[in-house]
C-alpha positions in Angstrom: 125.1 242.1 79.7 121.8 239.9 79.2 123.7 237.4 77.3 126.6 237.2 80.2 123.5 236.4 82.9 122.0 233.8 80.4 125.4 232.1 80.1 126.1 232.1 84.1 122.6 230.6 84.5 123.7 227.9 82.0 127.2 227.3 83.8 125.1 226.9 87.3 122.6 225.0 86.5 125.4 222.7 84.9 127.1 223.4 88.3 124.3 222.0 90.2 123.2 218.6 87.9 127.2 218.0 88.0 127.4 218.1 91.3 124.3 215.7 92.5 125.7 213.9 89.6 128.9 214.0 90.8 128.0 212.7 94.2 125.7 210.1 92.7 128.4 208.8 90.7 131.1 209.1 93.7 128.7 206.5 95.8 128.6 203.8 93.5 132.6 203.9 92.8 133.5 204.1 96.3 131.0 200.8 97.1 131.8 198.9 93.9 135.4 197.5 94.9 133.6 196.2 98.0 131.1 194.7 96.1 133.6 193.1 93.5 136.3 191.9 96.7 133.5 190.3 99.2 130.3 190.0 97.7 130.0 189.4 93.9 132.0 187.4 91.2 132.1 189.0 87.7 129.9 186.3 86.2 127.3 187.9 88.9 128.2 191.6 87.1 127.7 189.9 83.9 124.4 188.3 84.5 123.4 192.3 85.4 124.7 193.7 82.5 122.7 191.5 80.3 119.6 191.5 82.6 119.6 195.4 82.7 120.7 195.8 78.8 117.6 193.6 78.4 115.0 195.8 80.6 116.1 199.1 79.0 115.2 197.6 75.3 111.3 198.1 76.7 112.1 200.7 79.5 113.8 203.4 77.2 111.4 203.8 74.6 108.1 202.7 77.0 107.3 206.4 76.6 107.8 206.4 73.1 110.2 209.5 74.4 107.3 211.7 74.6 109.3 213.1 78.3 111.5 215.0 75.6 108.8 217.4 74.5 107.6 218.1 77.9 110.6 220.6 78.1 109.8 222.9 75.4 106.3 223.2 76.3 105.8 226.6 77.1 102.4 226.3 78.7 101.8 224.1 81.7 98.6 222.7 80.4 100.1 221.5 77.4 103.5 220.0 79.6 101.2 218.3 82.5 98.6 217.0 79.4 101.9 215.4 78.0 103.6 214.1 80.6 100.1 212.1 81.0 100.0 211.2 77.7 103.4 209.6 78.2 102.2 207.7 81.5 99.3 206.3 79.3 101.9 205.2 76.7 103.5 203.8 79.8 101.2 201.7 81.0 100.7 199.5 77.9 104.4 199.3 77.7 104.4 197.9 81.2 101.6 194.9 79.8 103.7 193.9 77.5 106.9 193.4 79.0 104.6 191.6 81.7 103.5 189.0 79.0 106.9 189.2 77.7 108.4 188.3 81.0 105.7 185.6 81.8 105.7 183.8 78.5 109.1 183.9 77.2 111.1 183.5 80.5 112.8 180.4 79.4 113.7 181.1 75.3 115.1 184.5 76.2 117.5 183.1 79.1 118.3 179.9 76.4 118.9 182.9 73.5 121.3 185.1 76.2 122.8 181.7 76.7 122.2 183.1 80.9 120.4 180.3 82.4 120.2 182.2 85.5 118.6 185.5 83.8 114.9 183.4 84.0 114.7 183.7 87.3 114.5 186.9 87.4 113.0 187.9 84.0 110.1 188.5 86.9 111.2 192.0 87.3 111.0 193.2 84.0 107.9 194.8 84.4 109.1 196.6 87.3 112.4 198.2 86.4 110.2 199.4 83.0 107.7 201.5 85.5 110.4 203.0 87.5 113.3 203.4 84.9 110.6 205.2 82.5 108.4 207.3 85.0 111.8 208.8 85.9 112.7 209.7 83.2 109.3 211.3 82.9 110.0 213.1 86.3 113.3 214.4 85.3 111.9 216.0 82.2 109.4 217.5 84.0 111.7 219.7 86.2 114.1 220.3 83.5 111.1 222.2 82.2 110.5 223.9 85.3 114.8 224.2 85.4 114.7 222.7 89.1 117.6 221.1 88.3 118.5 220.6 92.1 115.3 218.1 92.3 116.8 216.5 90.0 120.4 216.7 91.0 119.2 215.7 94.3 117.2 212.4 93.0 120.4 211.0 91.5 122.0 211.1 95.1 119.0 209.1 96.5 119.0 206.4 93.7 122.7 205.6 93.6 123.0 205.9 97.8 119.9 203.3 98.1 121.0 201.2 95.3 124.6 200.2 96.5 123.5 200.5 100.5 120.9 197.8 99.4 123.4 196.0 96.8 125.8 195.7 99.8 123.2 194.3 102.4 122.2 191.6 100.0 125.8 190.5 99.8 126.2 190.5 103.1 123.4 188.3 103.5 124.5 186.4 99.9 121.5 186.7 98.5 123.2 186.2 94.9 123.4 187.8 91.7 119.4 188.9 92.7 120.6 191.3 95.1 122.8 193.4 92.4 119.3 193.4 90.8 117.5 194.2 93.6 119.7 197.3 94.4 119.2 198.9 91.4 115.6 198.7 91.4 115.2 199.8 94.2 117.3 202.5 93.7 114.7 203.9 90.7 112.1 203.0 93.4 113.9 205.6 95.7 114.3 208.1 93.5 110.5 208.2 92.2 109.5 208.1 95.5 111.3 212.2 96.2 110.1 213.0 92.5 106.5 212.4 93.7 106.9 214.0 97.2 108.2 216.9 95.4 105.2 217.4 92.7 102.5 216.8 95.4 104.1 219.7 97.3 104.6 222.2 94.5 102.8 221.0 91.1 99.6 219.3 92.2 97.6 222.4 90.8 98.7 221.5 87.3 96.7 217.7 87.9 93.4 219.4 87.7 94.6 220.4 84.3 94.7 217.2 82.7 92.1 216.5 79.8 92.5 213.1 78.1 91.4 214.7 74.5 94.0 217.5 75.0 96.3 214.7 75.9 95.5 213.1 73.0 95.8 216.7 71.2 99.8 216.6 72.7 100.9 213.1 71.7 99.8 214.2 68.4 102.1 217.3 68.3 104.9 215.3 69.3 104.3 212.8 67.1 108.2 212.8 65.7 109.5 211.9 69.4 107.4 208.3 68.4 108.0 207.9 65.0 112.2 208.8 64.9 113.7 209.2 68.5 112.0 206.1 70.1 113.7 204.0 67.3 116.5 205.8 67.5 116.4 205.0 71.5 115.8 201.4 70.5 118.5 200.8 68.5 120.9 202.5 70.7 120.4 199.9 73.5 119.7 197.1 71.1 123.9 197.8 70.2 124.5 197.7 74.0 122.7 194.4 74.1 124.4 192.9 70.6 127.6 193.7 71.9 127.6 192.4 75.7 125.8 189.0 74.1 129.1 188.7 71.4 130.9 189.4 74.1 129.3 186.4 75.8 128.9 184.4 73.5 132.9 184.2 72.0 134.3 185.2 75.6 132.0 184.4 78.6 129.8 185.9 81.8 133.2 186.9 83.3 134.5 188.6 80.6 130.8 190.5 80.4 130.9 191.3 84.0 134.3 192.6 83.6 132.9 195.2 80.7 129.9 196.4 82.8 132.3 196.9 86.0 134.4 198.8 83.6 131.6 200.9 82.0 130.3 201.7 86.3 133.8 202.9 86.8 134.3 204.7 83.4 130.9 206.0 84.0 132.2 208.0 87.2 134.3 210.0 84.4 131.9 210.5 81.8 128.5 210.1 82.5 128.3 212.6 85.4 129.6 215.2 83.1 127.2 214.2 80.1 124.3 213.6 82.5 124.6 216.8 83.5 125.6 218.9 80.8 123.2 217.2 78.3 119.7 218.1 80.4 120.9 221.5 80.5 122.0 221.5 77.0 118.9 220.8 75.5 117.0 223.2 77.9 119.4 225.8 76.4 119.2 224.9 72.6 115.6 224.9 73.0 115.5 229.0 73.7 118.3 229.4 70.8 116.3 231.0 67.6 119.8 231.8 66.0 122.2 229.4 64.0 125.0 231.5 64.3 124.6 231.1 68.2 123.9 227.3 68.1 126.8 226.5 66.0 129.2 228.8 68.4 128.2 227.2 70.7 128.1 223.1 69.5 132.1 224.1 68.6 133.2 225.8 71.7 130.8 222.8 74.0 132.2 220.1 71.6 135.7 221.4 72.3 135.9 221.8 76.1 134.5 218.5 76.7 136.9 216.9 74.5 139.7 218.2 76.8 137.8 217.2 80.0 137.5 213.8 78.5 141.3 213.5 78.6 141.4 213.5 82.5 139.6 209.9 82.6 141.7 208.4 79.8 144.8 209.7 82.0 144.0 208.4 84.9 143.1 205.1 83.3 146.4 204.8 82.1 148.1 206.0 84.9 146.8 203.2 87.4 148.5 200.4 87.5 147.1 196.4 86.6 149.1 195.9 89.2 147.2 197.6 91.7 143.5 196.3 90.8 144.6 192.8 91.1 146.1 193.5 94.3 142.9 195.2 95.4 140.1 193.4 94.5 141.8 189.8 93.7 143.2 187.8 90.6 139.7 186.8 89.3 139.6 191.0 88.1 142.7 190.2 86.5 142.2 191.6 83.2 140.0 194.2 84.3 142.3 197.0 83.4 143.4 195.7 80.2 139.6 196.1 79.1 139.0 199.4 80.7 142.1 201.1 79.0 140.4 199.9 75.5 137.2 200.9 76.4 137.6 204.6 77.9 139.2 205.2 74.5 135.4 204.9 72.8 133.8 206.3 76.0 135.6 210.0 76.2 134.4 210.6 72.4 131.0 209.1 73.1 130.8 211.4 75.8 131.8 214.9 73.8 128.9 213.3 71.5 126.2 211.9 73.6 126.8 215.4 75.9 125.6 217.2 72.9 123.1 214.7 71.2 120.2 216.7 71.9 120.9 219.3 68.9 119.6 216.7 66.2 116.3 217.0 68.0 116.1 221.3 68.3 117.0 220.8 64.6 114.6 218.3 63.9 116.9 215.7 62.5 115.4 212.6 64.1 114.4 211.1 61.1 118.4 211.2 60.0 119.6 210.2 63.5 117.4 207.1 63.4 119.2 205.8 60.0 122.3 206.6 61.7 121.6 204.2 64.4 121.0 201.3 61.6 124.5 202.2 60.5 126.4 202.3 63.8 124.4 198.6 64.7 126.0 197.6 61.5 129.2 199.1 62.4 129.7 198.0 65.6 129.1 193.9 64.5 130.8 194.6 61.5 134.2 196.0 64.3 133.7 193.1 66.6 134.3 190.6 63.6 137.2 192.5 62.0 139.1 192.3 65.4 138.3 189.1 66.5 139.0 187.5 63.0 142.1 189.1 62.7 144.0 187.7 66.0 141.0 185.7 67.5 141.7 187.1 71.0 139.7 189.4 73.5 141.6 192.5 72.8 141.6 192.3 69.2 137.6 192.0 69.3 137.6 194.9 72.0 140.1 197.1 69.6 137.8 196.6 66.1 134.7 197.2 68.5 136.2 200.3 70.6 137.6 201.9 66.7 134.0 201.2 64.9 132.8 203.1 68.6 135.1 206.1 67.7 134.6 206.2 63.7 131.0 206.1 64.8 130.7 209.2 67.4 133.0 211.3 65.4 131.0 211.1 62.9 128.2 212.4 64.2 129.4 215.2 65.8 131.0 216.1 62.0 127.2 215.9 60.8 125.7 217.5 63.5 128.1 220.9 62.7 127.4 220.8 58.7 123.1 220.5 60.0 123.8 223.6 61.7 125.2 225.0 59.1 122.5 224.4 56.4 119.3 224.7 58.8 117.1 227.2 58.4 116.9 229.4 60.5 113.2 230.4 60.2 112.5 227.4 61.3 114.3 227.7 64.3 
């Protein structure tokens, strides 16, 4: 009977992240076709792609993912004493992407072959302090399972971010006003997470001690040492590929894979958002290996038939239709999403259930993984593009090295189960 409550908890707190998440994804795939039709070309989309793959290099890891232990603190002084420790880390973070910003402006835009991208390397600096201190938020209420918060935040960063992206086309402010939206968008967001803790967790402030902060970084040491790599080289693939992409095919053809991933992302990534917060949160009370592994196979299972309904939909929409809709420069924007969605539904079945290697401590492995799958990936693009020299053969030895990569580690991540120990659960 206990267990049947436990797993109707789970199902509604996923309930509640998926549907914020859903809404928050809903927003920006309603606005984007306006955005694409009226306002912004692809080579627009493609400068954001790069300028965002860019920013999340430094904004990812500028907590050294210290946010990730906050949620299986069981005592508040030793959650709020991390979450500062993670601010702290923060803060230096936020210097140097400053200096990076400020001094390197014009080499990075001449390397990204992006002339454009220095004129706005200026917000750097910015989307690092409001990507990362949300993600410090979000851990927070995980911990405190106040998953509507957070469902609810999502809803006021994508709403802002597209109402704002659309006002600065209407204006024609430029590629600067797809930027502007989805800063400000974080900006929104942070704003509600802050209102939020004021009203219900400012207790927990008078709480912080800057040695027992100390004390927590220390604890969590392995969140620094394997998963901020591990974070690093993740997006450092996102950024290799878009600038191959750009590089061998162009800003239109870039823009084109970053519309693709927003509208693929409607599919996947409110699911995975979702289900991966809660995961973890559940995986962190799990003592029993027996249980975990039950439950990696039957999670892995039914998302790999809910990532079906994307790649049938994908296929079921016509070319036709899109270039109707949004105009011949989107062309071959179908052709690239019906390759890419391919990769995307089995990194979602992974991605939804990453957060295992850490309750099992494998951080250490994951980050060697991550060395491989950076090789992989170059090593796909290559093969493709050598063998017929055309977009879609580089897109079809990228997406394959994608999928030989993903299932992969969901394989592992079942035999680590198998073999942990479950004493030291």
């Amino acid at each position: 009977m206990i267990q049947r409550i436990k797993e109707s908890d789970f199902i509604r707190n996923i309930f509640v992240l998926f549907s914020g998440s859903l809404l928050s994804q809903l927003i920006p795939f309603i606005a984007l076709p306006f955005l694409q039709k009226y306002f912004y070309s692809p080579a627009d989309f493609g400068l954001l792609a790069i300028f965002i793959s860019f920013c999340e290099l430094f904004a990812t890891v500028a907590t050294c993912k210290l946010e990730y232990g906050i949620v299986i603190q069981t005592r508040i002084k030793n959650a709020i004493n991390l979450l500062y420790g993670a601010i702290r880390v923060m803060l230096i973070v936020i210097v140097l992407s400053a200096i990076v910003a400020l001094v390197f402006k014009r080499e990075l835009a001449h390397y990204f072959g992006e002339p454009r991208l220095e004129n706005y390397l200026f917000l750097l600096p910015v989307y690092v302090l409001l990507f990362s201190f949300s993600e410090i938020a979000s851990y927070w209420f995980n911990r405190k399972k106040a998953f509507k918060t957070i469902s609810f935040s999502k809803v006021i960063q994508t709403s802002s971010s597209e109402s704002i992206k659309i006002v600065t086309g209407f204006f024609h402010f430029g590629p600067i006003g797809l930027i502007i939206g989805r800063v400000s968008g974080f900006l929104f967001a942070n704003l509600y997470y802050l209102k939020t803790f004021f009203k219900n967790d400012r207790k927990a402030l008078r709480l912080i001690d800057k040695r027992h902060s100390n004390q927590m970084i220390l604890e969590n040491k392995k969140f620094i040492l394997f998963t901020t790599p591990s974070v690093f080289i993740g997006n450092l693939i996102n950024l290799v590929y878009l600038q191959l992409f750009l590089i061998y095919f162009g800003e239109d053809i870039v823009g084109m894979i970053g519309v693709s991933m927003t509208y693929l992302s409607a599919g996947f990534g409110v699911v995975a958002i979702s289900f991966s917060q809660v995961f973890y949160s559940k995986v962190a009370e799990t003592k029993s290996k027996e249980k975990l592994l039950s439950m990696y196979k039957r999670f892995a299972k039914n998302l790999a038939l809910v990532a079906c309904v994307p790649i049938l939909l994908v296929y079921l929409i016509p070319a036709s239709w899109v270039a109707h809709l949004l105009g011949s420069k989107w062309l071959h924007l179908m052709g690239i999403a019906r390759i890419m969605v391919l990769w995307l539904a089995v990194w979602f079945v992974s991605s939804s259930l990453s957060f295992i290697y850490m309750r099992l401590r494998k951080q250490q492995v994951m980050m060697m993984y991550d060395f491989i799958h950076l090789i992989l990936i170059v090593i796909g693009f290559f093969a493709g593009y050598w063998i017929n020299l055309s977009l879609d053969a580089a897109l079809w030895g990228f997406t394959i090295a994608q999928i030989a990569f993903y299932l992969f580690v969901i394989y592992v991540a079942i035999h680590f189960i198998k073999r942990t120990d479950e004493s030291k659960l």
